[in-house]
Backbone bond lengths (Angstrom), bond angles and torsions (degrees), N, CA, C in turn:
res aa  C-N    CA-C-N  psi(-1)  N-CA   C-N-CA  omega(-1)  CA-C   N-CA-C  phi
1 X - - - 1.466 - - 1.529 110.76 -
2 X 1.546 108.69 -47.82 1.830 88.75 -171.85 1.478 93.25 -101.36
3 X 1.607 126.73 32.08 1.380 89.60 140.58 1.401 122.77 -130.09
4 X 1.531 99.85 16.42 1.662 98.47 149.85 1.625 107.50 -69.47
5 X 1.241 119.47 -28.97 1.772 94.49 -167.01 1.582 101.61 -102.72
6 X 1.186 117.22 13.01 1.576 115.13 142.06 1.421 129.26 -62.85
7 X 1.343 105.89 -48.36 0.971 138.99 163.76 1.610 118.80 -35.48
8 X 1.506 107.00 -68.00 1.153 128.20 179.87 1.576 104.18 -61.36
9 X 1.719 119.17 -55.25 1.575 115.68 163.78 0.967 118.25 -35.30
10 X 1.284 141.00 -65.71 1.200 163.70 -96.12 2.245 83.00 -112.22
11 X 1.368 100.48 -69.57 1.531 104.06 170.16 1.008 127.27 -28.30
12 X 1.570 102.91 -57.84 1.436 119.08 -151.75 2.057 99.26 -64.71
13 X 1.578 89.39 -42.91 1.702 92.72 -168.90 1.496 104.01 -72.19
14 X 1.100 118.95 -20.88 1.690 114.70 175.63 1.673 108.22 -81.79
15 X 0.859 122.76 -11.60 1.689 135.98 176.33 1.669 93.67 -81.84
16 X 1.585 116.51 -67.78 1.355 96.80 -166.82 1.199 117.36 -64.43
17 X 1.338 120.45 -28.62 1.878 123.53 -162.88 1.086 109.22 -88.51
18 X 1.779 137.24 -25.95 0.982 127.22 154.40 1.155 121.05 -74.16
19 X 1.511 140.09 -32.07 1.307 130.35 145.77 1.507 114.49 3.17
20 X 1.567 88.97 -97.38 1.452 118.02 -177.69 2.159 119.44 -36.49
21 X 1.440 94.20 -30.15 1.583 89.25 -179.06 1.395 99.90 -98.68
22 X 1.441 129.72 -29.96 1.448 119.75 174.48 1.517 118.92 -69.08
23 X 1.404 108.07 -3.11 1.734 96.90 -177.90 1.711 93.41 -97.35
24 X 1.718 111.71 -18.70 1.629 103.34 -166.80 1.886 88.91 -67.77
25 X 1.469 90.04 -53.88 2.052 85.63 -171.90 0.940 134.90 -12.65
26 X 1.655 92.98 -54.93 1.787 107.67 -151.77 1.623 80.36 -99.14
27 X 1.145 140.45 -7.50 1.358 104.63 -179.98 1.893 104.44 -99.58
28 X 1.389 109.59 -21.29 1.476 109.64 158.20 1.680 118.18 -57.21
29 X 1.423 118.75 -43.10 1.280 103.57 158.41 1.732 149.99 -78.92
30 X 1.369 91.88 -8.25 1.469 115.16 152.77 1.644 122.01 -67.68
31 X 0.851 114.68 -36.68 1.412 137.11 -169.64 1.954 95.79 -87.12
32 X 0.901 124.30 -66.01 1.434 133.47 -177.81 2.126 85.66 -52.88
33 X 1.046 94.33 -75.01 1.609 103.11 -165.73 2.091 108.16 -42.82
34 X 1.171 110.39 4.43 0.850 111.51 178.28 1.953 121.30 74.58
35 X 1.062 116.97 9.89 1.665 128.79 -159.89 1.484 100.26 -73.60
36 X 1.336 112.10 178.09 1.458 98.36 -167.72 1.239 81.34 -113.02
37 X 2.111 102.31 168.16 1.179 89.03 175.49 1.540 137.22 -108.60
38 X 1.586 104.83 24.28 2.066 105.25 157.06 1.427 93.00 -57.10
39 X 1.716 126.19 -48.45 1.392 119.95 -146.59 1.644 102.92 -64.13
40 X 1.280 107.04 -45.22 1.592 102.52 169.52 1.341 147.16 -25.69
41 X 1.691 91.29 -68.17 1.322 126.59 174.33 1.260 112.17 -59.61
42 X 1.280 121.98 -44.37 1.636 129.80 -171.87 1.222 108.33 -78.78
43 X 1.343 109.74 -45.74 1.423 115.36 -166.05 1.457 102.20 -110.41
44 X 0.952 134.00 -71.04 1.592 133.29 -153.33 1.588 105.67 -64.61
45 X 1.551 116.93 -31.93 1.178 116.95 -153.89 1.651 88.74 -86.21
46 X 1.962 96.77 -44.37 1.103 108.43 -141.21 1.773 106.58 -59.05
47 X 1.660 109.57 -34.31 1.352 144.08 -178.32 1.877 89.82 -40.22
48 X 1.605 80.38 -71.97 1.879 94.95 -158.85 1.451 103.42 -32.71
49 X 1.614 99.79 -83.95 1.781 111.15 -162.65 1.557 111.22 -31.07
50 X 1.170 112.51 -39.66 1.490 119.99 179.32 1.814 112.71 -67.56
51 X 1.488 130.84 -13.51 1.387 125.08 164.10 1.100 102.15 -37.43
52 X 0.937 137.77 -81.28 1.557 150.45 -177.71 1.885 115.61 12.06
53 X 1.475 91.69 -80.74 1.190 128.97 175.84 1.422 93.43 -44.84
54 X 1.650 122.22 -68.99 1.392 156.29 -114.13 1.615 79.44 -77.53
55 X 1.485 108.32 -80.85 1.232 134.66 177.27 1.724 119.41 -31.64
56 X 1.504 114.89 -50.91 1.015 114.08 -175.10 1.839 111.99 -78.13
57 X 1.586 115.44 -12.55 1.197 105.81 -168.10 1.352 98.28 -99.21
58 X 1.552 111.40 -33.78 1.645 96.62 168.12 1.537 121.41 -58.16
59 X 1.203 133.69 -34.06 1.046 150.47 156.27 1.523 123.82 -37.52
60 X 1.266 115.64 -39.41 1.237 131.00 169.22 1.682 107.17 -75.91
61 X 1.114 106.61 -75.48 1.764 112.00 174.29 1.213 113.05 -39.14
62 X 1.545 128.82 -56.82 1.415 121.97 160.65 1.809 132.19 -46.95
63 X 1.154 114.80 -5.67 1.141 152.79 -173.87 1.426 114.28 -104.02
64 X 1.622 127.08 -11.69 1.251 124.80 -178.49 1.625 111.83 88.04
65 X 1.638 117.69 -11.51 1.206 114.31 -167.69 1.419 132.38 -125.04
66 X 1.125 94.79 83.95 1.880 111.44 -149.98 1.666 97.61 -74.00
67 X 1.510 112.60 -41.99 1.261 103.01 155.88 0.841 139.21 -17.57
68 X 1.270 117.84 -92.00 1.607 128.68 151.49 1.587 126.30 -20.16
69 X 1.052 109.53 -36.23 1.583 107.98 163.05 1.393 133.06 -72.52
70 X 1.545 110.93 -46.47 1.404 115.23 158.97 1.641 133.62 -67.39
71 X 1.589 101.79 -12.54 1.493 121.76 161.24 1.581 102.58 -67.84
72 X 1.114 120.17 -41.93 1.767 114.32 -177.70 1.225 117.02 -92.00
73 X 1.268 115.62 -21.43 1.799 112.96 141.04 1.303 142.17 -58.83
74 X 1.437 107.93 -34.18 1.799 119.29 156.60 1.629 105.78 -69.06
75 X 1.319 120.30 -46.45 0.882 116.36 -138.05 1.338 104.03 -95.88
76 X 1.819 129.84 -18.07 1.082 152.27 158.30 1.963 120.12 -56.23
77 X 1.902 103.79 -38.48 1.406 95.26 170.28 1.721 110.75 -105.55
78 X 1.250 99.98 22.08 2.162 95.96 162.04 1.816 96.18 -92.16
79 X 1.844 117.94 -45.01 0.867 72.82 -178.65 1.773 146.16 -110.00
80 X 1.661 84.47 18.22 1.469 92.19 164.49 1.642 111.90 -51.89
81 X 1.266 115.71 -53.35 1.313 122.66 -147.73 1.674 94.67 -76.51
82 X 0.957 133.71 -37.56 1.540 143.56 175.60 1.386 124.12 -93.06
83 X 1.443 124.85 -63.23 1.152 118.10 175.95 1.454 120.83 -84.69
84 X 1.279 124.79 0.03 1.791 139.21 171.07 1.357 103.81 -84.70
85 X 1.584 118.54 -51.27 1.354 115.96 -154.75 1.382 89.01 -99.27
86 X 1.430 143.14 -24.20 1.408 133.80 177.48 1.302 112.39 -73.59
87 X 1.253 123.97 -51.75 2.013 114.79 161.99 1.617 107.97 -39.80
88 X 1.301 107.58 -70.28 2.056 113.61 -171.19 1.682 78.44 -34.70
89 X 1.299 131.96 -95.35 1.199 137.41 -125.93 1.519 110.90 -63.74
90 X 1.489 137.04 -27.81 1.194 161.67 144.94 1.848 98.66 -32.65
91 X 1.223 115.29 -52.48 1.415 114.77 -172.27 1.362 107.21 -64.68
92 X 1.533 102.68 -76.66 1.677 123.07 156.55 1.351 125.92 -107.96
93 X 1.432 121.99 148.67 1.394 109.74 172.90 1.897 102.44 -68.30
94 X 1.678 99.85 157.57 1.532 111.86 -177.90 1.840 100.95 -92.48
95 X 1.153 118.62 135.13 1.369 128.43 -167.90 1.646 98.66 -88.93
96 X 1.001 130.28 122.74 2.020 122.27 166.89 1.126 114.78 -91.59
97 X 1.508 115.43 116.04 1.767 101.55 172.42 1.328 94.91 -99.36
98 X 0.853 133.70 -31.47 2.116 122.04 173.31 1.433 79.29 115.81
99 X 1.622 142.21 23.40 1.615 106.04 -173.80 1.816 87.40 -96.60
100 X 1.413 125.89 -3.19 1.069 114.31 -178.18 1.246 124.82 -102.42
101 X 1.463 104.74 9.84 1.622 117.90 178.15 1.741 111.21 -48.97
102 X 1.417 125.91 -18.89 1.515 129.90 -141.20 1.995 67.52 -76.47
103 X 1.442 84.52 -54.97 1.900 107.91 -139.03 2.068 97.81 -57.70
104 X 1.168 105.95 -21.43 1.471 123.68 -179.35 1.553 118.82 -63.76
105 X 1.871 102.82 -47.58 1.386 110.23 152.41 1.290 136.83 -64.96
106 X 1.526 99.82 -19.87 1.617 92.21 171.11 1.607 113.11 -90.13
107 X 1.071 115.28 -19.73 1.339 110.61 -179.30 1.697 100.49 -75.52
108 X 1.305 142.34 -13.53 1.161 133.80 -133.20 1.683 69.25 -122.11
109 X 1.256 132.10 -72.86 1.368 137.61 156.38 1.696 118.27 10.55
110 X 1.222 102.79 -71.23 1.865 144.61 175.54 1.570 89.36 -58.71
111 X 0.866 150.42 -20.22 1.507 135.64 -111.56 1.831 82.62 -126.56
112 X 1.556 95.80 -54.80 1.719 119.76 -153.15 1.287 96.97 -88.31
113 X 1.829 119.65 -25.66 1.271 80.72 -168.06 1.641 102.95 -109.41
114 X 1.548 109.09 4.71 1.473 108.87 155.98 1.635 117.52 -58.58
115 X 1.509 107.52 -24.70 1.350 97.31 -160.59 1.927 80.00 -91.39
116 X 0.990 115.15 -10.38 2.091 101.52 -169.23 1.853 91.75 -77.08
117 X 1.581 116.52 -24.10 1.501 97.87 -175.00 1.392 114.67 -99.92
118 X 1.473 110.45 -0.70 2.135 117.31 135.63 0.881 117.21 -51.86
119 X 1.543 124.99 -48.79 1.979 115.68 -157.30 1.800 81.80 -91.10
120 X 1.415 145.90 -26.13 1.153 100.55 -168.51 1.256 131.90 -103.59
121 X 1.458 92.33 -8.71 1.416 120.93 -179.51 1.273 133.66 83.74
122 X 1.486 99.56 14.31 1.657 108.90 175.51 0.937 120.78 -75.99
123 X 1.199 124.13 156.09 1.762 130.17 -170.00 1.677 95.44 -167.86
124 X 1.323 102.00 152.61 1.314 133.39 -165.10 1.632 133.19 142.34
125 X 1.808 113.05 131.81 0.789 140.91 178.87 2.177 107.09 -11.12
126 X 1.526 89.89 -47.35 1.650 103.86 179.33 1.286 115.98 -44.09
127 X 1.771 94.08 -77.25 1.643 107.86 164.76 1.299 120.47 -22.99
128 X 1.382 120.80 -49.93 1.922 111.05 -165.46 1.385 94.88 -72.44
129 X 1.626 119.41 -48.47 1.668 118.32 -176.56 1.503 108.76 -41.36
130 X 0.842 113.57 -56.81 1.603 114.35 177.98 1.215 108.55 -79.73
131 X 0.598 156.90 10.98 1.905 140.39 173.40 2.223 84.69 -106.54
132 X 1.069 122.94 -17.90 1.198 121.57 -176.94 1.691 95.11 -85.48
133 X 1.185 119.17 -60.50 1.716 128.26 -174.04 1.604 99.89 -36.54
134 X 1.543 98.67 -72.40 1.720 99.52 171.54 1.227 117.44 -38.68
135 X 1.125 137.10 -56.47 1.868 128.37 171.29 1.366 109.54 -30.79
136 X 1.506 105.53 -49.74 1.628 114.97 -158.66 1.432 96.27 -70.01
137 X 1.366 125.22 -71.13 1.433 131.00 153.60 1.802 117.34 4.35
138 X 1.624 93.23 -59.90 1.556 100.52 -172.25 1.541 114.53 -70.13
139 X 1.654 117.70 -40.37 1.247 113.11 -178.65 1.147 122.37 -73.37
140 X 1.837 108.24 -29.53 1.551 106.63 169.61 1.777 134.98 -55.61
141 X 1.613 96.89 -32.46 1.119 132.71 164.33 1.528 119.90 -41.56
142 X 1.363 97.83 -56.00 1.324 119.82 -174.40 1.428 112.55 -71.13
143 X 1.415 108.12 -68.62 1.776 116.52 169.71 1.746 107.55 -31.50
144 X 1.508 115.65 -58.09 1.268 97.10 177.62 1.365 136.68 -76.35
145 X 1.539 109.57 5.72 1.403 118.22 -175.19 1.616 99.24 -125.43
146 X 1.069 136.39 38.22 1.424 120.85 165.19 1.526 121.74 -19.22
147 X 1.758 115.13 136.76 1.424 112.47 167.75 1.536 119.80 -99.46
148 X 1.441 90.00 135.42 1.930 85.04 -176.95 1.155 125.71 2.81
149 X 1.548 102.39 -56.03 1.410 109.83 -145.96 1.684 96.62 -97.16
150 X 1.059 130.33 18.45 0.992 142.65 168.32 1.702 111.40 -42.89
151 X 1.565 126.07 89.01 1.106 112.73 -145.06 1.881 114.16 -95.64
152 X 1.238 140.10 134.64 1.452 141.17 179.80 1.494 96.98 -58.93
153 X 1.646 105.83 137.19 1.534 107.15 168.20 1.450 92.30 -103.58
154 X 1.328 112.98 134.32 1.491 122.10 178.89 1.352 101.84 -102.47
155 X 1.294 150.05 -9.47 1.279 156.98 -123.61 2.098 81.24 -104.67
156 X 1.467 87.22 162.99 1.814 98.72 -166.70 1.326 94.37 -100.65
157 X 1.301 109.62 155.11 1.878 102.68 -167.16 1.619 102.30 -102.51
158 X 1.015 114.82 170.26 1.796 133.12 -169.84 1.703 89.64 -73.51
159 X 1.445 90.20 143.51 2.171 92.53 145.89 1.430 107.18 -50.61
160 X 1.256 89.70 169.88 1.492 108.97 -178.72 1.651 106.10 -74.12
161 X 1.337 117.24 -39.53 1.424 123.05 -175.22 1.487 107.72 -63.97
162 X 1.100 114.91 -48.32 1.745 141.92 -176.90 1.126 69.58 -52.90
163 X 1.554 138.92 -140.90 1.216 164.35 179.25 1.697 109.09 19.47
164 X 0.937 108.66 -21.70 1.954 118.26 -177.45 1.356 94.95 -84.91
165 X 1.650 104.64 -77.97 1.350 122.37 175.70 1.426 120.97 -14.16
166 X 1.366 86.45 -65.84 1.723 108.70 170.80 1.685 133.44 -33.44
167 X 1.477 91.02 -63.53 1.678 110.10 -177.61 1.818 85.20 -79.41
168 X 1.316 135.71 -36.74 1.306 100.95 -165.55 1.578 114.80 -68.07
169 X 1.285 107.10 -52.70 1.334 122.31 177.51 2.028 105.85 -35.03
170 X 1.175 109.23 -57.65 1.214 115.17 -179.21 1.987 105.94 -49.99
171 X 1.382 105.79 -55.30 1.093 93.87 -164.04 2.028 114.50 -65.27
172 X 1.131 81.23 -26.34 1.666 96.96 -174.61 1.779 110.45 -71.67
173 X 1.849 102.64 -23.65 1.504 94.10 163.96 1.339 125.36 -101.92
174 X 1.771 116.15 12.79 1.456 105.85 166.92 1.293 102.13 -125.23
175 X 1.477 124.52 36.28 1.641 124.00 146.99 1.334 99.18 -99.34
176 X 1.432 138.84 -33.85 0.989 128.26 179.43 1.613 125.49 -84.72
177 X 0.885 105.36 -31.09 1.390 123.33 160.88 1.928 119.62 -60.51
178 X 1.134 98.19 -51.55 1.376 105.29 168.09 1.263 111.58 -52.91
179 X 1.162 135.67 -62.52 1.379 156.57 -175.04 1.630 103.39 -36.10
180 X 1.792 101.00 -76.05 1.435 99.64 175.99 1.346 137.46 -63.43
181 X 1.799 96.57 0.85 1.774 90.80 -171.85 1.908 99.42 -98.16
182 X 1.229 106.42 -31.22 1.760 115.39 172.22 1.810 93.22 -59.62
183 X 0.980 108.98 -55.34 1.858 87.68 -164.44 1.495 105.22 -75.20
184 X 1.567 129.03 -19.25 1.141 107.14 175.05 1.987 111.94 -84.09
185 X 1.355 98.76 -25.91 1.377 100.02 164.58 1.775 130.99 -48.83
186 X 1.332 97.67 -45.21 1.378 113.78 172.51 1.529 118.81 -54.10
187 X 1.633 109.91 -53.84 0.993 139.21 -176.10 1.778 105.36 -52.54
188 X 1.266 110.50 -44.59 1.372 122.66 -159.21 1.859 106.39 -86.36
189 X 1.025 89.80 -20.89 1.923 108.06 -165.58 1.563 80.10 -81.57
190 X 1.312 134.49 -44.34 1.046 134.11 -166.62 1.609 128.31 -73.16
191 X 1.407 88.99 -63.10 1.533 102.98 151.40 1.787 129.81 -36.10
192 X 1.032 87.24 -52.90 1.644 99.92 -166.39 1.758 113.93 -94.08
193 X 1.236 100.01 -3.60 1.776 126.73 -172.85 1.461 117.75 55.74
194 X 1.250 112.96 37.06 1.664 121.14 -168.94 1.496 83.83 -104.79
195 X 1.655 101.84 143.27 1.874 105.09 179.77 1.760 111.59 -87.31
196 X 1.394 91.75 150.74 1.881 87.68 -173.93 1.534 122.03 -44.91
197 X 1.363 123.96 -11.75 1.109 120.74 -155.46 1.767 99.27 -106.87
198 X 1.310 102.69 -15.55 1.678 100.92 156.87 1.941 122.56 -89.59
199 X 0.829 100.30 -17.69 1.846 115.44 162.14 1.639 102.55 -70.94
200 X 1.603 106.80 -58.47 1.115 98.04 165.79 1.641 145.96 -33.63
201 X 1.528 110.52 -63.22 1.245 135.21 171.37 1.749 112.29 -58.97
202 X 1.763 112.35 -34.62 1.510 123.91 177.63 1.746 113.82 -71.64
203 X 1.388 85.31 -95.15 1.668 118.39 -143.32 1.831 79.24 -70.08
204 X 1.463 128.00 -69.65 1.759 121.87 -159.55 1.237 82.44 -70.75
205 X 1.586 139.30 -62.00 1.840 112.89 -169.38 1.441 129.44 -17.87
206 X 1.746 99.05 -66.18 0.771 92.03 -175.29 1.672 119.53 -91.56
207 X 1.365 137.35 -5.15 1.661 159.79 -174.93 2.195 82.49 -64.71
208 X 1.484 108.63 -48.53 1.405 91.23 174.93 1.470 133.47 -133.09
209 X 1.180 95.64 53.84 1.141 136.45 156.50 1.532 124.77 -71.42
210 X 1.440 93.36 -49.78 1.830 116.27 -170.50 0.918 132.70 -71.83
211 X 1.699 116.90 4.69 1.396 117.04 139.90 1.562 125.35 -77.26
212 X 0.909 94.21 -21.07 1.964 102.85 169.56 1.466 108.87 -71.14
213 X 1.543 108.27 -73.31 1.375 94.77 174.57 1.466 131.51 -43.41
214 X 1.232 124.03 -16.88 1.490 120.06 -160.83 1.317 84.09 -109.84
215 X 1.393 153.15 -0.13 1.510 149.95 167.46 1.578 98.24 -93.05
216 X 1.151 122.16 -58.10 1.404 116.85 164.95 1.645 120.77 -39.94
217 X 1.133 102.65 -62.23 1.707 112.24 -172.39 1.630 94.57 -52.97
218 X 1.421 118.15 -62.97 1.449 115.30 -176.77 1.790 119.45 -50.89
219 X 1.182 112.86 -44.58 1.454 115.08 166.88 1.342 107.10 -56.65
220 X 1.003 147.38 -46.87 1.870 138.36 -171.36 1.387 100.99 -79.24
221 X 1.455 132.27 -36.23 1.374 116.32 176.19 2.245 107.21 -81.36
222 X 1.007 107.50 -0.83 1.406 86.05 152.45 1.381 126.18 -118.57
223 X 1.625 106.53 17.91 1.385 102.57 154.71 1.971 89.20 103.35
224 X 0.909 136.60 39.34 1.418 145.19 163.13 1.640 114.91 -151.31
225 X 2.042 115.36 51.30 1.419 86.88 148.33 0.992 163.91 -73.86
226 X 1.318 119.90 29.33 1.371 139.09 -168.48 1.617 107.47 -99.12
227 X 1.084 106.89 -15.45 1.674 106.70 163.79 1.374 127.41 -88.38
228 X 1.214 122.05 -4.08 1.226 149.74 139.99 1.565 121.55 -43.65
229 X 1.308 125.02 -38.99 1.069 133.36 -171.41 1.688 108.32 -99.18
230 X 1.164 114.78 -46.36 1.837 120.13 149.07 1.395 109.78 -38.00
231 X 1.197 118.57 -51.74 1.462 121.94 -167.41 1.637 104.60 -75.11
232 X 1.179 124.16 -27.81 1.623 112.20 178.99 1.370 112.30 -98.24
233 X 1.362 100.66 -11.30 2.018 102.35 162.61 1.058 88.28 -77.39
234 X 0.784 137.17 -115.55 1.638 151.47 -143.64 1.461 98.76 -16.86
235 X 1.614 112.50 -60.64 1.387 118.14 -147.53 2.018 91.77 -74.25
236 X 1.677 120.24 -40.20 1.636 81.82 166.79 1.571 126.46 -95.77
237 X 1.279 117.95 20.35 1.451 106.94 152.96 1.736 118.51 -69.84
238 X 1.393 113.38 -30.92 1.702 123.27 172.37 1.634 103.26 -60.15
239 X 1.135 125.70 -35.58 1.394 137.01 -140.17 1.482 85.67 -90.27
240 X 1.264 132.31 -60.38 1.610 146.89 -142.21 2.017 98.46 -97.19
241 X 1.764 95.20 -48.21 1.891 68.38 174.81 1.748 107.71 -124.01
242 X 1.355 115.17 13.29 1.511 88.67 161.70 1.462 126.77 -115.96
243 X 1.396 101.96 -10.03 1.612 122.86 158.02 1.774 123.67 -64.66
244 X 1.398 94.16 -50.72 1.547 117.04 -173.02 1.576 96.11 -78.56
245 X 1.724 123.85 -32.86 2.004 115.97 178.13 1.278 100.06 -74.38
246 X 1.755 128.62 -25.34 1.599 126.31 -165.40 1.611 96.72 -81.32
247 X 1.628 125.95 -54.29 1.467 124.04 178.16 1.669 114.60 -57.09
248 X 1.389 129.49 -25.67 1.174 138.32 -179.09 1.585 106.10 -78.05
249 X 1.141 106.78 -35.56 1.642 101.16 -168.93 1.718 98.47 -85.33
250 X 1.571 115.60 -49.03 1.330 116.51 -170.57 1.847 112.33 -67.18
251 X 1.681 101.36 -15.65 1.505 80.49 -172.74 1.810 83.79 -154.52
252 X 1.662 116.15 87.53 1.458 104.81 -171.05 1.395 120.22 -82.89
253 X 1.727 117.40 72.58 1.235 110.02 -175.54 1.706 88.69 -111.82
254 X 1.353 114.71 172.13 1.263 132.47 170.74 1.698 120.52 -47.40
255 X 1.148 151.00 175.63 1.153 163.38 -173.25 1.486 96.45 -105.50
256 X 1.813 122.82 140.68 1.716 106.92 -171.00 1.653 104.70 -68.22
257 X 1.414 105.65 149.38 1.839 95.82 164.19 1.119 112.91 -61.55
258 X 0.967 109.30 -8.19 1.654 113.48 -175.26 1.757 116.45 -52.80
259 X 1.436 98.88 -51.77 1.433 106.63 174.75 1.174 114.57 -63.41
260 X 1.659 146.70 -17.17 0.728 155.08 -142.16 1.874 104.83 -86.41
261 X 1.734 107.91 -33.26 1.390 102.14 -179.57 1.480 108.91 -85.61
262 X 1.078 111.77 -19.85 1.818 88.82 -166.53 1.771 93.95 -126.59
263 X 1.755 113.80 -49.42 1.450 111.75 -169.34 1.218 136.79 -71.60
264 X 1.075 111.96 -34.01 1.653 122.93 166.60 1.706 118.29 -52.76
265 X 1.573 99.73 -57.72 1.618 123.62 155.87 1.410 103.76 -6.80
266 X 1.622 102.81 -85.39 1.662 140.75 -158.88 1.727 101.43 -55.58
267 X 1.317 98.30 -32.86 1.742 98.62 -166.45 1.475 93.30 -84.66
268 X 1.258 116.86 -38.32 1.864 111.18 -179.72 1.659 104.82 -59.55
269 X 1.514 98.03 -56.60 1.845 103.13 -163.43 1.759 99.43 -61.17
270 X 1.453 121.55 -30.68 1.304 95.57 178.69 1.781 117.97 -93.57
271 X 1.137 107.31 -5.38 1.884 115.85 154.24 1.539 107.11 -53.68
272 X 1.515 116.53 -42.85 1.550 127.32 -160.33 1.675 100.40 -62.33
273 X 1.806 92.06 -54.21 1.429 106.07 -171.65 1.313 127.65 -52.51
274 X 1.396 99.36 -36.61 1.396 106.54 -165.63 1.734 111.16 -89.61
275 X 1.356 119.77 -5.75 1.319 145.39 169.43 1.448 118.13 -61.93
276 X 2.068 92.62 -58.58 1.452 115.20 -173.31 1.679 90.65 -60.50
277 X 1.150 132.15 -58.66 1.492 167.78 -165.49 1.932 83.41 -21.18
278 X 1.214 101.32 -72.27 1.666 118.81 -167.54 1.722 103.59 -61.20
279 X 1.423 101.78 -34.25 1.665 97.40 -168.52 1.892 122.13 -83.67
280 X 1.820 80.73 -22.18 1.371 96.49 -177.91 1.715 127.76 -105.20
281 X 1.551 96.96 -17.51 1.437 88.86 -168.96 2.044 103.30 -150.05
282 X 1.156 103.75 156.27 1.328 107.32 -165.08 1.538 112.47 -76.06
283 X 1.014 113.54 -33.74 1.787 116.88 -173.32 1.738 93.18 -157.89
284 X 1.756 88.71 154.56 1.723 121.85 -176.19 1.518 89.81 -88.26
285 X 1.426 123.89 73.29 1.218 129.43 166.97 2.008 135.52 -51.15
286 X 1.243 134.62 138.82 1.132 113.75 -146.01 1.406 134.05 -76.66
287 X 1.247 88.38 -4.33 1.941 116.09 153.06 1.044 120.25 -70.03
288 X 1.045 124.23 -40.75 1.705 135.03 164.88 1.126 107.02 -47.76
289 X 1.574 135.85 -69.60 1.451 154.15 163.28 1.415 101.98 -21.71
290 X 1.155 116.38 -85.78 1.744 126.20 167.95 1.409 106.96 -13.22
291 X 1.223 115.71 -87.91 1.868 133.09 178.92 1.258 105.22 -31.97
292 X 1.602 125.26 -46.08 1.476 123.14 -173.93 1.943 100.65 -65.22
293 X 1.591 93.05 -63.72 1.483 82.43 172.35 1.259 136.71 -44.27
294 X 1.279 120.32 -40.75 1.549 124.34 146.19 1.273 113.14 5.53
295 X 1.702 77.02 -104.20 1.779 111.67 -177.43 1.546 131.86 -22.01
296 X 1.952 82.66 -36.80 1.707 92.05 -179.96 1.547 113.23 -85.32
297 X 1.022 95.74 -31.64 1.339 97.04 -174.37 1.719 112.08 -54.42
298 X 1.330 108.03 -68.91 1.256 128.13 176.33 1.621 115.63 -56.81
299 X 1.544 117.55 0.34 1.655 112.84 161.47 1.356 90.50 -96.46
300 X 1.409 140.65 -35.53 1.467 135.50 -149.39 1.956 92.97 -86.71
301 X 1.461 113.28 -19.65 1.857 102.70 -168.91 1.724 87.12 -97.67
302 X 1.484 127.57 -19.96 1.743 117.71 156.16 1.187 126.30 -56.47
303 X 1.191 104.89 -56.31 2.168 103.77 178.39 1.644 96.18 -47.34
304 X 1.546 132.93 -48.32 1.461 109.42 -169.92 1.120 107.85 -115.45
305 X 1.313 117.33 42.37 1.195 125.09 140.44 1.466 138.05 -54.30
């Protein structure tokens, strides 16, 4: 027992810290390479923060436990959408200009028809190809449609060495990190008789998650939570088709029915919310924030219930 959840520690902190240096890398080498910066943001950044996830579900599937992977894909966009945007908003309220409404429908889009290949239970090699095409689709999409608010990074870029250094170290701490948090995860589901796909939805959800949150949290304390809210669109449209086309292709079994009563649901209704969010109301006010935290909390003390 405590040395699966050493184990599981042990992951979790190599998930966040390589996080954090693989998104500086690749955006120091984006930046050196001359790239623009939607291409960054969308792609380079958008790529990175998502290892996390990336890492731990291949890791899982390679592992026999595909479960477990699609548990940290459900369980990764409740808590972007709740426990990411309910801290930011707690700090500062989140401001809505509606320029991100486009990106809201597609995630909400992504949302329904991940949850239509839960209720039906299809799976196949096809499916992951395409749920990947659509990504490609989306960024191309995107590059040619920039949103207003599409913001300039003025920031001075790394040496070239800095920037290597950087992404290597990162990548080398969320293969390794990944690694130890699936086997202590496994380990623990076992131990404790909870099924992988609630470890899933918990402890790796949120273990990689925490480069988001800690990019979020840092954006509201300098006075921009509104990049926070880009960052959890984006980050579960990455989550649903380039995570969910990599677990589909490497291991083409179905998504558990399991998710089907409460998690899949939760990931649409909070796509819905955060949609309605832009159409209906001006800012993620700090009561709002609160309630989300709530919410999460009180689905996360149900699963171990």
């Amino acid at each position: 027992m405590i040395e699966a959840i050493l184990l599981s520690i042990a992951g979790l902190i190599g998930l966040a810290v390589g996080g954090e240096f693989l998104v500086k890398g690749s955006v120091g080498i984006a930046q050196k390479l001359g790239v623009s910066n939607l291409v960054t943001g969308l792609v380079i950044v958008g790529f990175a923060t998502s290892m996390p996830e990336m890492v731990a579900s291949v890791q899982a599937v390679l592992s026999g436990s595909a479960e477990l992977a699609w548990g940290n894909i459900a369980g990764s966009n409740i808590a972007n959408s709740m426990l990411i945007l309910g801290a930011t908003a707690l700090i500062a309220p989140i401001v809505l200009k509606g320029t991100g409404r486009r990106d809201a429908v597609v995630a909400l889009a992504v949302s329904g028809l991940v949850l239509a290949i839960g209720f039906t239970q299809f799976a196949s090699l096809w499916i992951g190809i395409a749920l990947l095409v659509l990504l490609t689709a989306y960024i191309i999409w995107r590059y040619r449609h920039p949103r207003m608010d599409d913001e300039e990074d003025e920031s001075e870029p790394p040496s070239w060495g800095r920037a290597i250094v950087f992404f290597a170290i990162g990548l080398a701490l969320l293969v390794g990190g990944g690694k130890l948090l699936v086997d202590g995860a496994i380990d623990l589901a076992r131990l404790v008789g909870i099924s992988e796909t609630v470890i899933g939805l918990t402890i790796v959800a949120i273990g990689t998650s925490l480069p988001e949150l800690a990019a979020s949290v840092a954006a509201a304390l300098r006075g921009k939570p509104g990049l926070a809210l880009g960052n959890v669109v984006g980050s579960n449209i990455y989550n649903l088709l380039l995570i969910g086309g990599v677990t589909m292709i490497l291991a083409p079994v179905a998504p558990p029915a399991s998710l089907n009563d409460l998690e899949w649901p939760l990931v649409v209704g909070s796509a819905l919310m955060i949609l309605l969010l832009f159409w209906f109301a001006s800012r993620i006010s700090r009561w709002m924030g609160a309630l989300l935290l709530a919410v999460y909390i009180a689905f996360n003390v149900f699963l171990f219930a």
